[in-house]
C-alpha positions as CSV (number, residue, x, y, z in Angstrom):
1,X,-5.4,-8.2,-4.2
2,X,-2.4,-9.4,-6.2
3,X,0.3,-6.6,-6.6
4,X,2.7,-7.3,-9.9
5,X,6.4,-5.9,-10.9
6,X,6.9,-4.5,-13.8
7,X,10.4,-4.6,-14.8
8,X,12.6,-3.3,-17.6
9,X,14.9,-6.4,-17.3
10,X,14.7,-9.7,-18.0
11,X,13.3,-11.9,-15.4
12,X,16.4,-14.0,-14.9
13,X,19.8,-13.0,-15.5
14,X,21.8,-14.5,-18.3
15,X,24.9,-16.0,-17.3
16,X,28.3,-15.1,-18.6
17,X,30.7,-17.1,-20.1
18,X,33.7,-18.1,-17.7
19,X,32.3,-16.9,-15.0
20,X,30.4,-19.3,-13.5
21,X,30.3,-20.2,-9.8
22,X,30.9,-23.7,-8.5
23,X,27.7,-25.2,-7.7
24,X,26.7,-25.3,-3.7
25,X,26.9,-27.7,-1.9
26,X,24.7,-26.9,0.8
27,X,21.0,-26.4,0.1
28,X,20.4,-24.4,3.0
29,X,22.6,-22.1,5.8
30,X,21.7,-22.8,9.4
31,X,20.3,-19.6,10.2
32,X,17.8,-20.1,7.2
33,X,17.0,-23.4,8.1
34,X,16.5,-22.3,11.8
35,X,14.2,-19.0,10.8
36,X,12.0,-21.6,8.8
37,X,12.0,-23.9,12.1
38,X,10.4,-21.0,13.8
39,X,8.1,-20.3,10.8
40,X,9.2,-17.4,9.7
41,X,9.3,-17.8,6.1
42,X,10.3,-15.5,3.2
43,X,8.1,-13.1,1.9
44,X,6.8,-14.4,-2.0
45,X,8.6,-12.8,-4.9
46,X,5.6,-9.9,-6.8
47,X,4.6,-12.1,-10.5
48,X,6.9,-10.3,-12.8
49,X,5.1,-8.3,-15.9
50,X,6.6,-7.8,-19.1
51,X,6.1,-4.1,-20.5
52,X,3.6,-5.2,-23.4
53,X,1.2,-7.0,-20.6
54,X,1.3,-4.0,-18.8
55,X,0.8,-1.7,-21.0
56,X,-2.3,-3.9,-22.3
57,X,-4.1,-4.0,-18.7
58,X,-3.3,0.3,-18.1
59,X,-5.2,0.5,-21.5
60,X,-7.9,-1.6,-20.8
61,X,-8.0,0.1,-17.6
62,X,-8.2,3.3,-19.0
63,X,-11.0,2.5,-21.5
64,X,-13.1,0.7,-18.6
65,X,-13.0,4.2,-16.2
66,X,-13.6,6.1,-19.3
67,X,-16.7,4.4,-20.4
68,X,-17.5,4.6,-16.8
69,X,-17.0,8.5,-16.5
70,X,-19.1,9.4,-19.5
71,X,-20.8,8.2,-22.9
72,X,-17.9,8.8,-25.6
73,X,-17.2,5.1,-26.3
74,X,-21.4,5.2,-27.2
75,X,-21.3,7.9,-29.8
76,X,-19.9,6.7,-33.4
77,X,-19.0,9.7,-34.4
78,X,-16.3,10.8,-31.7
79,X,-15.4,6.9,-31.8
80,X,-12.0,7.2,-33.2
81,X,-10.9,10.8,-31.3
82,X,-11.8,9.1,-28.0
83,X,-9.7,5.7,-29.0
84,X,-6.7,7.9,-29.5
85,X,-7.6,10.2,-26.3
86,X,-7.9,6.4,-24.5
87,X,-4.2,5.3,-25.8
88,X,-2.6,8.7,-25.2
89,X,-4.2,8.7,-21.5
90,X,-2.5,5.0,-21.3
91,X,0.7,5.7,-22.7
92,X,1.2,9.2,-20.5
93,X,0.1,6.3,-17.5
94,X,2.6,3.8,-18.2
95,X,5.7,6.4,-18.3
96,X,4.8,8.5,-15.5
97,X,3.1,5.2,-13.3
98,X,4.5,2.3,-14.3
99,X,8.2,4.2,-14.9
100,X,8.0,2.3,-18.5
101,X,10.3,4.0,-21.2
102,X,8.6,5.9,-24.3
103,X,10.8,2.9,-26.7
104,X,9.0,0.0,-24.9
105,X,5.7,1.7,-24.5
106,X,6.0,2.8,-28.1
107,X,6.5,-1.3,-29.0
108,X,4.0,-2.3,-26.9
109,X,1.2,0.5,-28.6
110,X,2.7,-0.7,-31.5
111,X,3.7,3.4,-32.0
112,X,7.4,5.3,-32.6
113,X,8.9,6.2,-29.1
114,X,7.8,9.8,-30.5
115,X,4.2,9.6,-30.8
116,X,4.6,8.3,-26.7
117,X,6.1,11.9,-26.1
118,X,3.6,13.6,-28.5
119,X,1.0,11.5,-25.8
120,X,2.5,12.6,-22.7
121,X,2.7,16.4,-23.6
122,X,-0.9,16.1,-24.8
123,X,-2.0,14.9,-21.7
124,X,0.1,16.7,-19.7
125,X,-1.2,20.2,-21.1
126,X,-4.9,19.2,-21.0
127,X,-4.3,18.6,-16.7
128,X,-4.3,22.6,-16.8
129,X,-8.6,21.7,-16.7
130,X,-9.2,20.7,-13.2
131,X,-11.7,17.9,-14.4
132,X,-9.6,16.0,-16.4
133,X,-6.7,16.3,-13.9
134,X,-8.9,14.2,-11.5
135,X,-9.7,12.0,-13.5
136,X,-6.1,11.0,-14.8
137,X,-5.5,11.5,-10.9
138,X,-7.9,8.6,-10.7
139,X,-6.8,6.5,-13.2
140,X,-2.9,6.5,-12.0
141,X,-4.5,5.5,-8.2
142,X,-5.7,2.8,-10.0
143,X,-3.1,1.4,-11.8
144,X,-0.9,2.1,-8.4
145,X,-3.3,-0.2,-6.5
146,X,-3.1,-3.0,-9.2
147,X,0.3,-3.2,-10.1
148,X,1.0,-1.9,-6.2
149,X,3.9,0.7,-5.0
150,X,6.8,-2.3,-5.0
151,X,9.6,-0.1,-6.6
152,X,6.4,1.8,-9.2
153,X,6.0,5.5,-8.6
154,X,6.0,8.8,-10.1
155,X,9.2,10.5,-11.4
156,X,10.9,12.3,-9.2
């Protein structure tokens, strides 16, 4: 299973002006070259993911067990409440998971930074039912396996 990092920077730093090193000369230091020679090699670098990407795939993710766990995405009538109850249960997953802040979540939901915290104290208040605790529960397991534990956990 491929694990991804989601990071709040950008992929490669930006250099600053003046303070460039010299190039190297050397490609490689001995004790590199020799720990290859042995085959040891380094371990590959986790894909990077930029917030909106995640953010996309914890939604989807959350719409996906949802329709799994009962028949609201069937019923036309509760469509829109269980759309919002869908985004808030991915927003709240993204900030506590994913460690994503409420400004980029907001721009990725295409939402003010507010309406993420409105989310997260809406689904924080309905874990009080035992039900729905599990199955948020469930849904952050989830999201842990696919994104994977690299530097991603709950706040502490």
């Amino acid at each position: 299973m491929h694990q991804f990092l989601v990071s709040h920077r950008q992929p490669f730093p930006q250099p600053v002006a003046g303070n460039n090193p010299a190039p190297e000369t050397k490609s490689r230091e001995p004790d590199e070259a020799a720990g290859r020679a042995r085959g040891m090699t380094d371990l590959p670098q986790a894909p990077f993911v930029p917030a909106p990407v995640a953010c996309r795939i914890v939604r989807q993710l959350v719409l996906e067990m949802t329709a799994m766990a009962s028949d609201w995405a069937l019923r036309r009538r509760d469509g829109r409440r269980s759309t919002c109850h869908v985004r808030q249960i991915a927003m709240y997953v993204c900030h506590v998971v994913l460690r994503l802040s409420q400004s980029e979540i907001g721009a990725a939901f295409g939402r003010d930074r507010t309406t993420v915290g409105h989310a997260c104290n809406v689904v924080e208040d309905r874990r009080d039912d035992a039900a729905f605790d599990a199955f948020v529960s469930a849904i952050e397991r989830v999201v842990i396996s696919v994104f994977g534990p690299a530097g991603i956990g709950s706040h502490e």
